[in-house]
C-alpha positions in Angstrom: 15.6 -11.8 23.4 16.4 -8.4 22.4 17.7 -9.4 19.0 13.9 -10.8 18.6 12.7 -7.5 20.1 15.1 -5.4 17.2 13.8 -8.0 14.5 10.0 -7.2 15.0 10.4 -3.3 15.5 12.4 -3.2 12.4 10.0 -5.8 10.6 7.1 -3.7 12.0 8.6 -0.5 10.6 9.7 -2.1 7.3 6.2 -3.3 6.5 4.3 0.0 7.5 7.4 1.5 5.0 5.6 -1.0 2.2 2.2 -0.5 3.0 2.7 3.1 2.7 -0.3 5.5 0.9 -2.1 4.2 -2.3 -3.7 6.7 -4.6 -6.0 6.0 -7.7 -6.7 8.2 -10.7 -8.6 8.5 -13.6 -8.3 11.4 -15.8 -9.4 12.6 -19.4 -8.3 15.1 -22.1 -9.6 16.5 -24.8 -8.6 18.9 -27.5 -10.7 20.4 -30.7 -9.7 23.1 -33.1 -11.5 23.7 -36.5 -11.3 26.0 -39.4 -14.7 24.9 -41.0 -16.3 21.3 -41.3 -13.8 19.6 -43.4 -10.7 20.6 -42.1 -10.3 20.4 -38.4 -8.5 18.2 -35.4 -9.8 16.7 -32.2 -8.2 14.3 -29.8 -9.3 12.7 -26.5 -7.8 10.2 -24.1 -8.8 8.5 -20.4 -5.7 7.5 -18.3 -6.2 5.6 -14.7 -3.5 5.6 -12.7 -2.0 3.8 -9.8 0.7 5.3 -7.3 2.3 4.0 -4.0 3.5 6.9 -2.0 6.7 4.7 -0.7 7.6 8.1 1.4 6.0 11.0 2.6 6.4 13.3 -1.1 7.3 10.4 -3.1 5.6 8.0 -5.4 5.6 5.3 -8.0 2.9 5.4 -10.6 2.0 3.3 -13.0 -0.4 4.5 -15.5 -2.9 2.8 -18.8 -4.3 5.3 -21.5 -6.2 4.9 -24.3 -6.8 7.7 -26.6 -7.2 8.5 -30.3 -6.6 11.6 -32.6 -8.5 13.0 -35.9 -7.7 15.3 -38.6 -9.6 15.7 -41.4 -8.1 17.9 -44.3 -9.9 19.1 -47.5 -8.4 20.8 -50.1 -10.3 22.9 -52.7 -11.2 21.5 -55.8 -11.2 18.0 -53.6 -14.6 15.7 -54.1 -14.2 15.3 -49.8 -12.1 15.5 -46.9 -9.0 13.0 -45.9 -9.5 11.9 -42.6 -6.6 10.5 -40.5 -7.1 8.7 -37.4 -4.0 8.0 -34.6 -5.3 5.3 -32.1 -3.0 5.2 -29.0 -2.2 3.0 -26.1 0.8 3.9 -23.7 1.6 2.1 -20.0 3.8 4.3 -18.1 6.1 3.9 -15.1 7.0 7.3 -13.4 8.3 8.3 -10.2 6.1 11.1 -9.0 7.7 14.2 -6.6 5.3 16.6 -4.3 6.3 19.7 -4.2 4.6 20.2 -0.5 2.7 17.8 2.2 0.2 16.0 1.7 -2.5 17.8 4.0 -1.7 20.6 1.5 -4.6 22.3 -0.4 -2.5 22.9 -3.1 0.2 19.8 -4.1 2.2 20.8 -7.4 4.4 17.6 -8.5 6.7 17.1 -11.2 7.3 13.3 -12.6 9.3 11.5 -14.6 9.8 8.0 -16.6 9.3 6.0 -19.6 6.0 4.3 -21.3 5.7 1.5 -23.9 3.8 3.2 -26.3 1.4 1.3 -29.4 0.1 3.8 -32.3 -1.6 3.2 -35.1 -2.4 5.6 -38.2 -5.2 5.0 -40.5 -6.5 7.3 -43.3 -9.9 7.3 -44.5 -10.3 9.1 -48.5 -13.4 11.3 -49.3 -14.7 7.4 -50.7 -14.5 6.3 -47.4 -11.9 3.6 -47.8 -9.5 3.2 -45.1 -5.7 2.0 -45.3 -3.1 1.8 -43.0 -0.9 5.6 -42.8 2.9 4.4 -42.2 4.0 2.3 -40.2 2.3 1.0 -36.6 5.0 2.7 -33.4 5.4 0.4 -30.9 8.4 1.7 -28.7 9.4 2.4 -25.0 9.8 6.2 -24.6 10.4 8.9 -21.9 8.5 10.9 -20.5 7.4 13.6 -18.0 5.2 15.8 -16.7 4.0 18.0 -13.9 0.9 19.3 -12.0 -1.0 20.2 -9.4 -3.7 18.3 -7.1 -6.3 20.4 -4.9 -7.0 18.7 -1.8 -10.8 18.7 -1.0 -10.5 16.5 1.5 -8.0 13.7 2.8 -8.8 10.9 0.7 -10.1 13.2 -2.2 -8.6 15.4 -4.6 -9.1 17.4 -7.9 -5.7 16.8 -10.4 -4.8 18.8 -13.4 -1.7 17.8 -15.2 0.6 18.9 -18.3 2.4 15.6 -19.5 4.7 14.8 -22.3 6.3 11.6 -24.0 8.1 11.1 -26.8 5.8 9.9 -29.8 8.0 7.1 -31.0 8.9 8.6 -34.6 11.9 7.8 -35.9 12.4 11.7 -35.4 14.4 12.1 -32.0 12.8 16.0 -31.8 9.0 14.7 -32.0 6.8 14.5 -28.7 3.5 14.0 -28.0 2.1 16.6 -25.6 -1.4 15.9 -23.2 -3.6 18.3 -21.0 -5.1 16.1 -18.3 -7.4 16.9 -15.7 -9.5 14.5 -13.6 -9.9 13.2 -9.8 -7.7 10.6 -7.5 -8.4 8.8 -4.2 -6.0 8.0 -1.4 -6.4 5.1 0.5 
């Protein structure tokens, strides 16, 4: 009887270990710098997120974003600007460490991991024909990051995040760098 007793208390407690505390995300970034009309650079990108806090300041998170990149460059004496586009697509896997409780207004975190990472380059001449620029990156990277969340109430908070990745080149010094901010849910 008491080995029954020891197998549901530890089932019990293994399960609530499982369920542990979801959180959902969705964030966005966006960057723009310009030296006139023709020559300039702006990027954006939306991430959701998924984490399961397995202990109290510890999570897994797996994240989707989709974002794309522009820089158009005109030369003088060109008849137009080149325009080069970078579409990009990453899935990341990260483990995620809280640098203080959860019923804390202010959370910093620093994470960790890799993501499978899909870019593409086009390039579109003052004509307006476009062509492929390179070759297409499809790789698994690292990557990290770190942040802070602002607590506004128990389930809800405001998240602001400084990530990085490697961008897949076949240069081993080249990352790809990503200002996030955006709101996540705990459930």
């Amino acid at each position: 009887m008491s080995r029954w007793i020891i197998a549901l208390v530890l089932l019990f407690s293994f399960s609530r270990a499982i369920a542990g505390v979801m959180e959902l995300s969705a964030s966005y970034g966006m960057r723009t710098a310009a030296i006139d009309e023709d020559n300039y650079s702006k990027s954006e990108s939306q991430t959701g997120s998924f984490a399961w806090y397995f202990i109290e300041m510890s999570a897994l998170e797996f994240s989707y974003t989709r974002g794309r990149g522009t820089q158009s460059l005109k030369a003088s004496g060109d008849l137009g600007p080149t325009i080069y586009y970078v579409d990009l697509e990453a899935i990341g896997a990260d483990l995620i460490v809280t640098l203080a409780a959860k019923t804390s207004l202010f959370q910093p975190y620093v994470s960790g991991g890799v993501a499978k990472i899909k870019k593409k380059i086009y390039k579109e001449d003052y004509t307006g024909a476009i062509s492929n620029f390179g070759q297409p990156i499809d790789d698994v990277v690292p990557s990290y990051g770190a942040g802070i969340k602002i607590n506004l109430t128990q389930a809800f908070n405001l998240k602001f995040s400084y990530n990085r990745r490697k961008s897949g080149s076949s240069s081993d010094t080249t990352w790809d760098d990503e200002i996030r901010s955006g709101a996540s849910w705990y459930f």
